[in-house]
PDB file of N, H, CA, C and O in Angstrom:
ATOM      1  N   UNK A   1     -29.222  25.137  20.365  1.00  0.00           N
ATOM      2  CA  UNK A   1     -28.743  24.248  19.330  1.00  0.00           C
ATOM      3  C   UNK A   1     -28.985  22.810  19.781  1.00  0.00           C
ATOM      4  O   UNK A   1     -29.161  22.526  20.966  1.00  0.00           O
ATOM      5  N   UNK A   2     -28.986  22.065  18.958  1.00  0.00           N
ATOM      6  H   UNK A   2     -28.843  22.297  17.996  1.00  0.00           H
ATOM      7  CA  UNK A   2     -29.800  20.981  19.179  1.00  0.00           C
ATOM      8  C   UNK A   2     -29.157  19.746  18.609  1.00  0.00           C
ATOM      9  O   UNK A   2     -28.992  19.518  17.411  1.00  0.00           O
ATOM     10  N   UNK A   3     -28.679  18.672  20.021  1.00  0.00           N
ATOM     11  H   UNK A   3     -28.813  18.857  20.995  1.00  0.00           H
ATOM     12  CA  UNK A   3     -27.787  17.884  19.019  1.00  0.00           C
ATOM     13  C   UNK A   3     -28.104  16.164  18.790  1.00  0.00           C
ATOM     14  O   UNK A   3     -28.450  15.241  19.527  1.00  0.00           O
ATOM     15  N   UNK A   4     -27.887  16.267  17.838  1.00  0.00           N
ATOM     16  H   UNK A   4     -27.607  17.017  17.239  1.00  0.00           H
ATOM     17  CA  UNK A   4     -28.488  15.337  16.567  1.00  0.00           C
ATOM     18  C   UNK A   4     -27.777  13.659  16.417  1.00  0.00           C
ATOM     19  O   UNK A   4     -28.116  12.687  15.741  1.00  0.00           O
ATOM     20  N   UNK A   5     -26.597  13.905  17.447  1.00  0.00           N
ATOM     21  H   UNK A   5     -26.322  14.694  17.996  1.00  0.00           H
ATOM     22  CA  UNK A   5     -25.718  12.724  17.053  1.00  0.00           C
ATOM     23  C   UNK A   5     -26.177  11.635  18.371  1.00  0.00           C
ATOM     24  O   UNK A   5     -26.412  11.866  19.557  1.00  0.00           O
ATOM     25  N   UNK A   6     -26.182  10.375  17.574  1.00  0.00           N
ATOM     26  H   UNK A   6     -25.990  10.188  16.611  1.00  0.00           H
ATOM     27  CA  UNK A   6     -26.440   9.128  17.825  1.00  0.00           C
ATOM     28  C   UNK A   6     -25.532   8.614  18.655  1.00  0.00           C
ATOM     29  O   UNK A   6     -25.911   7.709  19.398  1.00  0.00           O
ATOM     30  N   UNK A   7     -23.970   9.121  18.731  1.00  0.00           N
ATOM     31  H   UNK A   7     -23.662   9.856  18.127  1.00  0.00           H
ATOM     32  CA  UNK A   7     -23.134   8.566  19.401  1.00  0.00           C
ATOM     33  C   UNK A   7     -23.123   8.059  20.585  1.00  0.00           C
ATOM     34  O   UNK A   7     -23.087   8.922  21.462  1.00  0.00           O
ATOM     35  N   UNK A   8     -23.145   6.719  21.045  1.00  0.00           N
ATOM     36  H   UNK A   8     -23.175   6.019  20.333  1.00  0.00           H
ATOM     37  CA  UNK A   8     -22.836   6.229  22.518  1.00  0.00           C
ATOM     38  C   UNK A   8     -21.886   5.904  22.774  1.00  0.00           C
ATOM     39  O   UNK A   8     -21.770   4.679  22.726  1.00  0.00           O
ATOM     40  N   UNK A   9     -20.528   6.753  23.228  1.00  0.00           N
ATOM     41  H   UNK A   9     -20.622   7.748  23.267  1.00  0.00           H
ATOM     42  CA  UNK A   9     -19.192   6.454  23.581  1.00  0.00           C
ATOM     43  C   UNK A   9     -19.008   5.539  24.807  1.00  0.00           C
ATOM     44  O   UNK A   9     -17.850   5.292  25.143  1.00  0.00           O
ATOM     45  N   UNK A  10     -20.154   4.945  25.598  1.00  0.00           N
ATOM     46  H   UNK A  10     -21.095   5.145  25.325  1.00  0.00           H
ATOM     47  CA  UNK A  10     -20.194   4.058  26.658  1.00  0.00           C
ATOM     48  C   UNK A  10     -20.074   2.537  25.423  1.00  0.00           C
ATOM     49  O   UNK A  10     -19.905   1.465  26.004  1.00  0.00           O
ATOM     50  N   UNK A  11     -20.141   2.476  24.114  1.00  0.00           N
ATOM     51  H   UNK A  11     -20.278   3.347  23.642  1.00  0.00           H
ATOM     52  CA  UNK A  11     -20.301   1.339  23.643  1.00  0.00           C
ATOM     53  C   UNK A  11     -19.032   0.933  23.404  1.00  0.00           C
ATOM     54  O   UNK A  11     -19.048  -0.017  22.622  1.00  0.00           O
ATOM     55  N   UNK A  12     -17.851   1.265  23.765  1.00  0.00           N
ATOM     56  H   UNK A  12     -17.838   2.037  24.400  1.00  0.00           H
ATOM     57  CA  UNK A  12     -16.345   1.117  23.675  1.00  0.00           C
ATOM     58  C   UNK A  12     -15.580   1.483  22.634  1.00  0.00           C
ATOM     59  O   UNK A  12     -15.976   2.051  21.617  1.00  0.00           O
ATOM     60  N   UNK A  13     -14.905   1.282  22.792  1.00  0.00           N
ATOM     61  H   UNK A  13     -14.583   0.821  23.618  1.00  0.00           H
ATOM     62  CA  UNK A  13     -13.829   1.987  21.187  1.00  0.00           C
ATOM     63  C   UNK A  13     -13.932   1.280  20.310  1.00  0.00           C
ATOM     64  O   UNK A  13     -13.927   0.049  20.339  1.00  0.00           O
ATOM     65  N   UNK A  14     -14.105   2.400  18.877  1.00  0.00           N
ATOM     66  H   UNK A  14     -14.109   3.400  18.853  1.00  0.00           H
ATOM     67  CA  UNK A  14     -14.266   1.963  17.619  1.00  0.00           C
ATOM     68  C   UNK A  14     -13.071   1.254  16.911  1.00  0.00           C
ATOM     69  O   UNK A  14     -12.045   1.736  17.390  1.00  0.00           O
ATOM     70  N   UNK A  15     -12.887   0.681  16.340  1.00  0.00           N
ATOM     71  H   UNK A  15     -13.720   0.289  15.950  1.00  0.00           H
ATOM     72  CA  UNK A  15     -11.361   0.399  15.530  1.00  0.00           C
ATOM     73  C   UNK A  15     -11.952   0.560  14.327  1.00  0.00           C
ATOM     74  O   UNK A  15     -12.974   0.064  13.852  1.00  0.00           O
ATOM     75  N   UNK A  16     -10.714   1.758  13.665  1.00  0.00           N
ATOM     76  H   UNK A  16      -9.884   2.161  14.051  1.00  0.00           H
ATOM     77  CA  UNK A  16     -11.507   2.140  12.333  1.00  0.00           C
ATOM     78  C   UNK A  16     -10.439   1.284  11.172  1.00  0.00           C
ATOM     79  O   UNK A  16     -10.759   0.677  10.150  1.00  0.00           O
ATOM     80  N   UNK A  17      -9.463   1.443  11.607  1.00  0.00           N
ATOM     81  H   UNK A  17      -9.203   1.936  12.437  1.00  0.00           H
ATOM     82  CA  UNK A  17      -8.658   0.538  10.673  1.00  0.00           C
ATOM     83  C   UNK A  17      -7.868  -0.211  11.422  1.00  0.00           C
ATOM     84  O   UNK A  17      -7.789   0.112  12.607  1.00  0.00           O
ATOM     85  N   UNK A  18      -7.055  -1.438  10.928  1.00  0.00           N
ATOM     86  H   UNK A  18      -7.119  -1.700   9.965  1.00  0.00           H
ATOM     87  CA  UNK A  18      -6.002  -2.203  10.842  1.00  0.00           C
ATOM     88  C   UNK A  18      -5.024  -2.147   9.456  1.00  0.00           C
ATOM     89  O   UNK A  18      -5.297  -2.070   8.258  1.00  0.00           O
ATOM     90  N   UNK A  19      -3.594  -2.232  10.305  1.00  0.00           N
ATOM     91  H   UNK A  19      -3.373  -2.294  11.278  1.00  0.00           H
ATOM     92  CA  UNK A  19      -3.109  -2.543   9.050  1.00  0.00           C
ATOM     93  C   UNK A  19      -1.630  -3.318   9.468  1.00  0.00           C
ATOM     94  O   UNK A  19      -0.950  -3.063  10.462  1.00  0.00           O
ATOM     95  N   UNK A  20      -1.263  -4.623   8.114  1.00  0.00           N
ATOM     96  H   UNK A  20      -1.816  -4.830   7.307  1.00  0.00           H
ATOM     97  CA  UNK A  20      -0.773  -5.651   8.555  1.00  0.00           C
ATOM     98  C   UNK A  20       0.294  -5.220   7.286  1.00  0.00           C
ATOM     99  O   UNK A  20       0.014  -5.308   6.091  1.00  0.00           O
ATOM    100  N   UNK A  21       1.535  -4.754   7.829  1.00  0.00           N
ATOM    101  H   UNK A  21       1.763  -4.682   8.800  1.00  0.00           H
ATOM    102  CA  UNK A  21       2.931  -4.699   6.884  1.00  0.00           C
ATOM    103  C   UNK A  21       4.297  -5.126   7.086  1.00  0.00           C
ATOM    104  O   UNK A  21       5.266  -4.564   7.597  1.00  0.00           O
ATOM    105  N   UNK A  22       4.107  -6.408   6.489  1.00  0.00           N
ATOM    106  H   UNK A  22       3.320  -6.864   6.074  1.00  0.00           H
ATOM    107  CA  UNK A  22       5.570  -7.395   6.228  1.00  0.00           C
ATOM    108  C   UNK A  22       6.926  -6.272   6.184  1.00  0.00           C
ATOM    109  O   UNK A  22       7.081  -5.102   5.834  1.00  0.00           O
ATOM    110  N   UNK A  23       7.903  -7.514   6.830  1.00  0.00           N
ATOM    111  H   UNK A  23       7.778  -8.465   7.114  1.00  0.00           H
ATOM    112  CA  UNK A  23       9.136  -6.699   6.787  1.00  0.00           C
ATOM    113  C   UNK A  23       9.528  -7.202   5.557  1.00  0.00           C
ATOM    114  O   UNK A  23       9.260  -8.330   5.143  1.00  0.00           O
ATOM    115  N   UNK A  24      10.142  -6.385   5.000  1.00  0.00           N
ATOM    116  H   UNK A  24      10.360  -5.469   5.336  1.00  0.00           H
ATOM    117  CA  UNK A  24      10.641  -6.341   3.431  1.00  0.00           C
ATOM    118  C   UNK A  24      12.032  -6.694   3.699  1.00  0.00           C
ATOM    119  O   UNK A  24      12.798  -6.019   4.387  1.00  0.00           O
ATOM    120  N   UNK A  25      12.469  -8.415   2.783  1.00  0.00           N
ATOM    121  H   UNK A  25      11.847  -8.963   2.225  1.00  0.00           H
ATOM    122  CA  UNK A  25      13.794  -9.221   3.013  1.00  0.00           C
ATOM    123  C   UNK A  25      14.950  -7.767   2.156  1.00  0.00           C
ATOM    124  O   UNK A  25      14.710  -7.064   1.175  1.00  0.00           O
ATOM    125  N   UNK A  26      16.149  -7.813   3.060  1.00  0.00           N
ATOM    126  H   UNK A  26      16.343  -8.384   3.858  1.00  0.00           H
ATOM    127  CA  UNK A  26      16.840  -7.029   2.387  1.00  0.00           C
ATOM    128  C   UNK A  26      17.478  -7.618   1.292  1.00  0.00           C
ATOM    129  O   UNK A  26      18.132  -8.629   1.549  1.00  0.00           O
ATOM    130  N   UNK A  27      17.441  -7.140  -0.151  1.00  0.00           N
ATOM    131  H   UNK A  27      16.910  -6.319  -0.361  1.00  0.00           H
ATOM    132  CA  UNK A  27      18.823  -7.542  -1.289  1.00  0.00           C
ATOM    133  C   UNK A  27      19.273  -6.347  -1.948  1.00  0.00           C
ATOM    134  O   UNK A  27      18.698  -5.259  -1.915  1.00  0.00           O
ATOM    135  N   UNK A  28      20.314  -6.618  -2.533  1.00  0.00           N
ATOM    136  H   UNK A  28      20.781  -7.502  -2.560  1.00  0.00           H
ATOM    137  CA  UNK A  28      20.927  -5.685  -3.426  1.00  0.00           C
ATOM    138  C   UNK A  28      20.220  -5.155  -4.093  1.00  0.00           C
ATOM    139  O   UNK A  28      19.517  -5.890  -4.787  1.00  0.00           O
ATOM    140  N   UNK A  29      20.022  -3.572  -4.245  1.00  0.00           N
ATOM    141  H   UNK A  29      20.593  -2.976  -3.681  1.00  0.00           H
ATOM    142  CA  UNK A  29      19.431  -2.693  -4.661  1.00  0.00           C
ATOM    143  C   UNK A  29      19.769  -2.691  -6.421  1.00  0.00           C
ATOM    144  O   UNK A  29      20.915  -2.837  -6.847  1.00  0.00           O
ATOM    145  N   UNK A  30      18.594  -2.503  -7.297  1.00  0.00           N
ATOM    146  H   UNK A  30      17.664  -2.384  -6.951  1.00  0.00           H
ATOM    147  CA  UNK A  30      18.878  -1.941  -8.756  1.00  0.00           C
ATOM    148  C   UNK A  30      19.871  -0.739  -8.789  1.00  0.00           C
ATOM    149  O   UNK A  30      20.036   0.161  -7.965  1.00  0.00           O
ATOM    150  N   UNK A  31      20.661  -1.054 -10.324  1.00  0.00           N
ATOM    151  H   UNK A  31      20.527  -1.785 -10.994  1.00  0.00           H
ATOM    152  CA  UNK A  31      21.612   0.497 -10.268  1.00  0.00           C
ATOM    153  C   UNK A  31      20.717   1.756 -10.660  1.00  0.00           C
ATOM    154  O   UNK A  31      19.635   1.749 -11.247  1.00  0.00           O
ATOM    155  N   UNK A  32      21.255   2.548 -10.309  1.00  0.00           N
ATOM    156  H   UNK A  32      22.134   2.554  -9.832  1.00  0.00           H
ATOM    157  CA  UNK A  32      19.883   3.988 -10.499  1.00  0.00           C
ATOM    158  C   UNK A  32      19.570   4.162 -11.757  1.00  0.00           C
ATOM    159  O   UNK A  32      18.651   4.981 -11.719  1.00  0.00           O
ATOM    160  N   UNK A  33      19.813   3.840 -13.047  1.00  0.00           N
ATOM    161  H   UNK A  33      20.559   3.175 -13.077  1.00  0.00           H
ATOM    162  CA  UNK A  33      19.808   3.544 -14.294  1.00  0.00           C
ATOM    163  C   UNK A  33      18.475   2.554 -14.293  1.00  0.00           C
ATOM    164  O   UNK A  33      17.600   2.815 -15.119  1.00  0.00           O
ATOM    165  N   UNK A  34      18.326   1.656 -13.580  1.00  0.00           N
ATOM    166  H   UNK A  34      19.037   1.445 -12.909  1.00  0.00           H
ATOM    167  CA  UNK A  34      17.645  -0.031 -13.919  1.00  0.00           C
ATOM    168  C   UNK A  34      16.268   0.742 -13.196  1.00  0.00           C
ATOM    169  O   UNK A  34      15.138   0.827 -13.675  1.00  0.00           O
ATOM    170  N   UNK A  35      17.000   1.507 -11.282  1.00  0.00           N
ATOM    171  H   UNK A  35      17.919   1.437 -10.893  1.00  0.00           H
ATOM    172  CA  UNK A  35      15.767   1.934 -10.974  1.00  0.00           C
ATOM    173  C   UNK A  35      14.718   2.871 -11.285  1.00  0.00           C
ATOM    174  O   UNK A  35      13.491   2.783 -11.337  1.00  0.00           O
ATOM    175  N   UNK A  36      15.550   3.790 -11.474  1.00  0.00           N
ATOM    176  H   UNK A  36      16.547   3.861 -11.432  1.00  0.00           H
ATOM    177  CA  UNK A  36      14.377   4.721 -12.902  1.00  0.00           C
ATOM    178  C   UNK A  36      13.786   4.398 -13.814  1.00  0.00           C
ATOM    179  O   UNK A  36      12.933   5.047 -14.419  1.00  0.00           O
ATOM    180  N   UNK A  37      14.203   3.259 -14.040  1.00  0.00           N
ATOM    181  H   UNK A  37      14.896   2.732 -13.549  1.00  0.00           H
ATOM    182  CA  UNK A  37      13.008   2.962 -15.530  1.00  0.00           C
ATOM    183  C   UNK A  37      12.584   1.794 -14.782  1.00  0.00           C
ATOM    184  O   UNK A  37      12.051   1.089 -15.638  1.00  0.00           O
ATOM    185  N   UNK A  38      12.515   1.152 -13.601  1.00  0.00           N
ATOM    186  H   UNK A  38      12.948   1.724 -12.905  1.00  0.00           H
ATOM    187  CA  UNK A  38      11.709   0.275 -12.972  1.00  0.00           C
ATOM    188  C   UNK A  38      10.616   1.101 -11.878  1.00  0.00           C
ATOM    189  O   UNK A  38       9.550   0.758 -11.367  1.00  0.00           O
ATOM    190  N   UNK A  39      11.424   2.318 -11.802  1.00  0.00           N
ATOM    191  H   UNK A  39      12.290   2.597 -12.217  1.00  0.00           H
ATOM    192  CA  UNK A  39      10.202   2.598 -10.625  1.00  0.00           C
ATOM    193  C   UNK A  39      10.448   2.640  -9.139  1.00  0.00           C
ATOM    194  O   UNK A  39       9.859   3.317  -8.296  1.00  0.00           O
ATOM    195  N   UNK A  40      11.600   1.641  -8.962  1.00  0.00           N
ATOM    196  H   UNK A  40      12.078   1.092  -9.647  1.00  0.00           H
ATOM    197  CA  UNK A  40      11.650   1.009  -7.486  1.00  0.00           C
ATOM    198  C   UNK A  40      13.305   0.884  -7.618  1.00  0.00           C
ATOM    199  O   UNK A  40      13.753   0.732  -8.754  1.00  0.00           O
ATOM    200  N   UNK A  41      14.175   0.940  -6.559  1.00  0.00           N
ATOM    201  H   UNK A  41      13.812   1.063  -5.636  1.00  0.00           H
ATOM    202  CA  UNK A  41      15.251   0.576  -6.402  1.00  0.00           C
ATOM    203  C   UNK A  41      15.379  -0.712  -6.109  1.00  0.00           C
ATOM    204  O   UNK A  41      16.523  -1.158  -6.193  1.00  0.00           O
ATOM    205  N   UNK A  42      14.271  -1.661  -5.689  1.00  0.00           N
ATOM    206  H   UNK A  42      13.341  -1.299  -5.621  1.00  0.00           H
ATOM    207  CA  UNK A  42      14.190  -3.008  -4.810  1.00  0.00           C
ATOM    208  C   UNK A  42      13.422  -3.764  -5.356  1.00  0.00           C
ATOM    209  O   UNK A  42      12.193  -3.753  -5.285  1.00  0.00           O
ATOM    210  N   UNK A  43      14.633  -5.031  -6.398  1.00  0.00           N
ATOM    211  H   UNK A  43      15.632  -5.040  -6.456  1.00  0.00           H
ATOM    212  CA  UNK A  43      14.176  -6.398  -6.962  1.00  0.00           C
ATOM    213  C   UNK A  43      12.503  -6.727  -6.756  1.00  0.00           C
ATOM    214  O   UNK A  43      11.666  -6.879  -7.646  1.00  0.00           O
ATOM    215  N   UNK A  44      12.305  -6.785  -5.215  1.00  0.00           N
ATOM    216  H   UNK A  44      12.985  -6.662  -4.492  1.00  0.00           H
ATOM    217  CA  UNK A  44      11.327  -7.832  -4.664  1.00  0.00           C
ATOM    218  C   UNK A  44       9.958  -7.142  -4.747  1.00  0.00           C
ATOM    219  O   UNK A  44       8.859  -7.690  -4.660  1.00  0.00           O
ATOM    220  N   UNK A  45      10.241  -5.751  -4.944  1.00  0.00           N
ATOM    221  H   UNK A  45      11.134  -5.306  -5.015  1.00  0.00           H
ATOM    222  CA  UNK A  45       8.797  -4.787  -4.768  1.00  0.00           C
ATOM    223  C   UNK A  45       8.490  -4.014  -6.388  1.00  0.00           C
ATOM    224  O   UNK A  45       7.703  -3.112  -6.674  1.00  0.00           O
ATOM    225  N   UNK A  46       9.795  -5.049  -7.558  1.00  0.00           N
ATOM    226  H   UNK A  46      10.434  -5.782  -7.326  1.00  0.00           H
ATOM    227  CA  UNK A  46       9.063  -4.768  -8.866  1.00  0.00           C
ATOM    228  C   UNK A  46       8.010  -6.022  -9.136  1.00  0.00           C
ATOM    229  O   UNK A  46       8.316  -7.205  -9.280  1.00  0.00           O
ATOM    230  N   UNK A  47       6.596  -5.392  -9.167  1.00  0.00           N
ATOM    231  H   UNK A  47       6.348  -4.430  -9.050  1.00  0.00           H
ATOM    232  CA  UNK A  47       5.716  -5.809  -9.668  1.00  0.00           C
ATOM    233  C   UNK A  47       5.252  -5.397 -10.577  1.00  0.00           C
ATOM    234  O   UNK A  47       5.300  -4.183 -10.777  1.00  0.00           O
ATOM    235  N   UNK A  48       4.547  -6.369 -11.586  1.00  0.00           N
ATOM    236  H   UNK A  48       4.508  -7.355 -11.424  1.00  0.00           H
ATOM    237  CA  UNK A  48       3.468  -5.934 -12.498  1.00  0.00           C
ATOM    238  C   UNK A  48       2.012  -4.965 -12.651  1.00  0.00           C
ATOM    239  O   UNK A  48       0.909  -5.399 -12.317  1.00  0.00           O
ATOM    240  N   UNK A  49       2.211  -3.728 -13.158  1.00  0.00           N
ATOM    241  H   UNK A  49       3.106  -3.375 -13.430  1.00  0.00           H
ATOM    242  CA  UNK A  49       0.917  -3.591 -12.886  1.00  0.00           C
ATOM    243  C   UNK A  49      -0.040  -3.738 -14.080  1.00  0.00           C
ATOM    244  O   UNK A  49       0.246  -3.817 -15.275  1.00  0.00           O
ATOM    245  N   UNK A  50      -1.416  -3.759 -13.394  1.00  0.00           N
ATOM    246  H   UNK A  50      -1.648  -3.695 -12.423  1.00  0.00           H
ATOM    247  CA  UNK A  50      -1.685  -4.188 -14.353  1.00  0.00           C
ATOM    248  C   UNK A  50      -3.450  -2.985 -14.679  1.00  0.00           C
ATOM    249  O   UNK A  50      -4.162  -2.286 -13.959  1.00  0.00           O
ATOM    250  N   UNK A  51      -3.432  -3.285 -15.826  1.00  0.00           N
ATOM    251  H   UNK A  51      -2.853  -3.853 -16.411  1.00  0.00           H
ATOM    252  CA  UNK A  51      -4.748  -2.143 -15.819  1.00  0.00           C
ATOM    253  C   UNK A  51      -5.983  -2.981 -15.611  1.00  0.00           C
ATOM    254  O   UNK A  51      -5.924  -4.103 -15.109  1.00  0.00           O
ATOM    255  N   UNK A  52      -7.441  -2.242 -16.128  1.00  0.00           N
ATOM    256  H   UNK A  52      -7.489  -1.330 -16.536  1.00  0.00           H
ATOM    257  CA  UNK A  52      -8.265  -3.255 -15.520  1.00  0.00           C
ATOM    258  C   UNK A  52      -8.515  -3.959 -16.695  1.00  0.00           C
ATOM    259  O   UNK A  52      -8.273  -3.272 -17.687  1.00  0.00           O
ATOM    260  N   UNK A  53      -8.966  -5.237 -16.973  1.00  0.00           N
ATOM    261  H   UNK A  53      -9.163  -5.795 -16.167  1.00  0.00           H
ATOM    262  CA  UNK A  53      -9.176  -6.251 -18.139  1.00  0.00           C
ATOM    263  C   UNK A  53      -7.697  -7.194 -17.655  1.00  0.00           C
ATOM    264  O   UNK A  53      -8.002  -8.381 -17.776  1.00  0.00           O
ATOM    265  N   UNK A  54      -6.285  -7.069 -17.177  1.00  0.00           N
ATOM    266  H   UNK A  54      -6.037  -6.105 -17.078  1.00  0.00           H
ATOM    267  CA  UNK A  54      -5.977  -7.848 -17.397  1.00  0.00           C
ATOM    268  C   UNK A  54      -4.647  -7.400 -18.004  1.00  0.00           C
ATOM    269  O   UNK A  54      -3.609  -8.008 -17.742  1.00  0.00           O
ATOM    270  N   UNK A  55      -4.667  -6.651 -18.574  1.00  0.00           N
ATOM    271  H   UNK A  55      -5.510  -6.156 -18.787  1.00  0.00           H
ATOM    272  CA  UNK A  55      -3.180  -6.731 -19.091  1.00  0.00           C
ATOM    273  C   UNK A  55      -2.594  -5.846 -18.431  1.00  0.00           C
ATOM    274  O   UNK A  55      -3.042  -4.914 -17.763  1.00  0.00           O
ATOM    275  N   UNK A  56      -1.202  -6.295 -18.722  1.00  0.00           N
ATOM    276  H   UNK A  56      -0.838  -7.052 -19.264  1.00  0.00           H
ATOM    277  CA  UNK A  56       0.593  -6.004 -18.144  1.00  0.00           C
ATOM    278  C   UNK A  56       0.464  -5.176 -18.490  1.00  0.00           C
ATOM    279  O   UNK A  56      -0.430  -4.875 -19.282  1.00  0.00           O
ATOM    280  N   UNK A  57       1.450  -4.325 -17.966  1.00  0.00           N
ATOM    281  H   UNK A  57       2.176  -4.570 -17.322  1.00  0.00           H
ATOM    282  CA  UNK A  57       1.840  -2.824 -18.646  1.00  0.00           C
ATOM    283  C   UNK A  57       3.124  -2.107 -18.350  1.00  0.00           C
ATOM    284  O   UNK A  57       3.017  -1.358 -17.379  1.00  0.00           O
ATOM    285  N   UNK A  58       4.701  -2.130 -19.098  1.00  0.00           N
ATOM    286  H   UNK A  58       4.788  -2.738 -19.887  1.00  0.00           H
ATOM    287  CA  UNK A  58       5.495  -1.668 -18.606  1.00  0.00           C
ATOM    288  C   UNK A  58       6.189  -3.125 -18.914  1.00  0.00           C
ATOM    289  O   UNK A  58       5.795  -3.493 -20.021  1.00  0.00           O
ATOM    290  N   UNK A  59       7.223  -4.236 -18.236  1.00  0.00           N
ATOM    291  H   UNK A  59       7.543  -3.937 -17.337  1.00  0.00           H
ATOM    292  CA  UNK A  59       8.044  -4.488 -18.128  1.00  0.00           C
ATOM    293  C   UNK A  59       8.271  -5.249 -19.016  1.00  0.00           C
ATOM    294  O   UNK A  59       9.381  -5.772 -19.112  1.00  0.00           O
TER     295      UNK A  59
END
């Protein structure tokens, strides 16, 4: 068998990802009523979404 791969692991380690995640400020949580139809229990992480073209959708 005969192998085919290019790999030179002498070229050092790859970094395949990064990832950069803020601490989220604590506040008073939505009542479970507000958060079910928002989605989120937490004021700061209701955002808009939006489809593609541009428009809002939901709030």
């Amino acid at each position: 068998m005969m192998d085919f791969c290019k790999c030179q692991p002498e070229t050092g380690p790859l970094i395949i990802a990064m990832a950069s995640v803020p601490f989220q400020p604590w506040e008073p949580p939505y009542d479970p009523e507000k958060a079910l139809r928002q989605g989120t229990i937490f004021p700061c992480l209701d955002l808009q979404f939006y489809l593609t073209g541009g428009d809002a959708v939901g709030r």
